[in-house]
C-alpha positions as CSV (number, residue, x, y, z in Angstrom):
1,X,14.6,191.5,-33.1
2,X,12.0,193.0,-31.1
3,X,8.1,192.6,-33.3
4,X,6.4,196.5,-34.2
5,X,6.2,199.0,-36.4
6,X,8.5,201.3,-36.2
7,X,8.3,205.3,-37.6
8,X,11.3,206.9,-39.4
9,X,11.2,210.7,-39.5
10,X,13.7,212.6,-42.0
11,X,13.4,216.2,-39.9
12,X,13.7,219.3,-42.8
13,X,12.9,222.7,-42.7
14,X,10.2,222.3,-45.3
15,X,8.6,219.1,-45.0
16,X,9.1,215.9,-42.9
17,X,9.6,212.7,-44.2
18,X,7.9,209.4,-42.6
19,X,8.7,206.0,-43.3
20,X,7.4,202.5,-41.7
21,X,8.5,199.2,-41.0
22,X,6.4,196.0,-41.4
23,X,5.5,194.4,-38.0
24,X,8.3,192.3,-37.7
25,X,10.6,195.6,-38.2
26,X,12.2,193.7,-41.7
27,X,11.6,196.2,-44.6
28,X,10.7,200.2,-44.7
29,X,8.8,201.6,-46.6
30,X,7.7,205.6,-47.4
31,X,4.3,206.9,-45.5
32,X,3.9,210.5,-46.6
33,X,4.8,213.8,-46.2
34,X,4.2,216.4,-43.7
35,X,4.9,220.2,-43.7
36,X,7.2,221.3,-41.3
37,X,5.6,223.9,-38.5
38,X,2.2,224.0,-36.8
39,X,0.8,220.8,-36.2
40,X,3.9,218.3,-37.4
41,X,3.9,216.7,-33.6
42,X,0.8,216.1,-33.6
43,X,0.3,214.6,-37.1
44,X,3.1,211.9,-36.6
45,X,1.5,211.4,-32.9
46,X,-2.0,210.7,-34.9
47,X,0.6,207.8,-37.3
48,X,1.6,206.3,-34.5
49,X,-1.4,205.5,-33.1
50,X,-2.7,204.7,-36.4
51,X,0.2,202.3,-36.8
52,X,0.4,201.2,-33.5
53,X,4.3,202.1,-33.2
54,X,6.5,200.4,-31.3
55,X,9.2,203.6,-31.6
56,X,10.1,206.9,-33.6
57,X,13.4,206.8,-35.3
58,X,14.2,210.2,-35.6
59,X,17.1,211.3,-38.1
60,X,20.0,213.4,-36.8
61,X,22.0,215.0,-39.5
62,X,25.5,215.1,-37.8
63,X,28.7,216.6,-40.2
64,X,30.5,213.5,-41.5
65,X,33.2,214.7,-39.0
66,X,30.8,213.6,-36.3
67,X,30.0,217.5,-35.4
68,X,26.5,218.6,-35.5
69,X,25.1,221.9,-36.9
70,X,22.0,223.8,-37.0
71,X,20.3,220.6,-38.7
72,X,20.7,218.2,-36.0
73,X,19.9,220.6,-33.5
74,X,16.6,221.3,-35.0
75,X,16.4,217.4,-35.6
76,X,17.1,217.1,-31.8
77,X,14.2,219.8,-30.7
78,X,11.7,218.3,-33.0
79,X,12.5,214.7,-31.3
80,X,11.9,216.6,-27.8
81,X,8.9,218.0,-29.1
82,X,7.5,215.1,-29.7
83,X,9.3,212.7,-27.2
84,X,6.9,215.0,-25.0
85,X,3.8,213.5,-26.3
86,X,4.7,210.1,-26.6
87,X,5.7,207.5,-23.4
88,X,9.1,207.7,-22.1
89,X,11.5,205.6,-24.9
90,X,9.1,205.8,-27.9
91,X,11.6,208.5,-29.6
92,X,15.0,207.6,-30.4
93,X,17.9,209.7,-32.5
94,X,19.8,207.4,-34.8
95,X,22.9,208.8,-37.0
96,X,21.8,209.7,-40.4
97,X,24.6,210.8,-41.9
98,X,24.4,210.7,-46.2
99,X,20.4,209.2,-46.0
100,X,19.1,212.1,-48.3
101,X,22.2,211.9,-50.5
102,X,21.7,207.4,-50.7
103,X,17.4,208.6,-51.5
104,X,18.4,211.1,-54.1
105,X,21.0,208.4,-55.5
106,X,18.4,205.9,-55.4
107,X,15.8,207.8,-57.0
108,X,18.1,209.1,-59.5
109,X,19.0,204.9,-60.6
110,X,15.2,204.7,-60.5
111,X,14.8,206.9,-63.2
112,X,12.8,209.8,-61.1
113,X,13.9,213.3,-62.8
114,X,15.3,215.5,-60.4
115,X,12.4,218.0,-60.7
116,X,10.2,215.3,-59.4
117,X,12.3,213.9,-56.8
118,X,11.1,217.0,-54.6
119,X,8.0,215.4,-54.0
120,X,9.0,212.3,-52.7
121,X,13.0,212.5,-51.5
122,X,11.9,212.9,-47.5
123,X,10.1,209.9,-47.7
124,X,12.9,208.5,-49.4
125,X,15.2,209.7,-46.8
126,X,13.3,208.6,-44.3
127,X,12.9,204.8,-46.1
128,X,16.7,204.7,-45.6
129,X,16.6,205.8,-42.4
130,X,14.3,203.7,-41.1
131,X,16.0,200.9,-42.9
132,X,19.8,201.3,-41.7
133,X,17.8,201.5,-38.2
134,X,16.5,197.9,-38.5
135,X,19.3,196.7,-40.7
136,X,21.1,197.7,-36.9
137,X,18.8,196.3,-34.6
138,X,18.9,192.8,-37.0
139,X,22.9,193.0,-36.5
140,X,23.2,194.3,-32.7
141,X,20.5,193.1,-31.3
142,X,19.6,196.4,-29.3
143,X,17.2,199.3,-29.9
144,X,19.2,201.8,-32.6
145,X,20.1,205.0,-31.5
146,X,19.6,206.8,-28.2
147,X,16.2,207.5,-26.8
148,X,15.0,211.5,-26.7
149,X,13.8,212.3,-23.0
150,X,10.3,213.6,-22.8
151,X,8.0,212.4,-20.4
152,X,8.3,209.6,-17.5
């Protein structure tokens, strides 16, 4: 297991979950929030330099038949986007198939009403991400996901 923080990013068409690992990539845990649209890049940019990030896990929403729709593909642009601004390998896509359904479960067991759980599911989503990311890495051995091409 390779020491760093690492980012998770739950990509919505709202808002944008964040999530971070401890430095020894063990155990996620929710950052914030950030609107979607002008100025997203550049805010998780500004979190990881403030973390020092390792990588970017970024969520891609496939169909549970594997298929991808208009979600992953914006999932896939905003990972481009910001693979762009970050060095060559920093951004990676990892399956996220169900995260935001496991946060709303979770949530839900936690005792967080459903008209609260707006506030705080991306992050949640995000956690679990992030989480089934490292729980990978632990088991594998290798970087999750597949890294997003930006710049060499």
């Amino acid at each position: 297991m390779r020491n760093g923080v690492r980012l998770g990013v739950d990509v919505g068409s709202v808002r944008i979950g964040v999530a971070r690992s401890d430095p020894a990539g063990i155990l996620a845990v929710p950052v914030e929030t950030v609107r979607a649209g002008r100025g997203d890049v550049a805010r998780i940019v500004a979190l990881v330099s403030e973390f020092e990030a390792l990588e970017v896990i970024v969520g891609l929403p496939a169909h549970l038949s594997g298929k991808e729709g208009p979600a992953a593909a914006s999932a896939r642009a905003f990972a481009t986007r910001l693979a762009r601004k970050l060095p060559f390998g920093t951004v990676r896509l990892y399956d996220e198939r169900l995260t935001t359904v496991t946060a709303a479960s979770g949530l839900r067991s936690g005792g967080t009403k459903a008209k609260d759980q707006r506030r705080v599911i991306d992050q949640a989503a995000a956690t679990v991400l992030l989480q089934a990311a490292l729980d990978a890495e632990r088991l594998t051995g290798s970087p999750p996901g597949v890294p997003v091409k930006g710049r060499e």
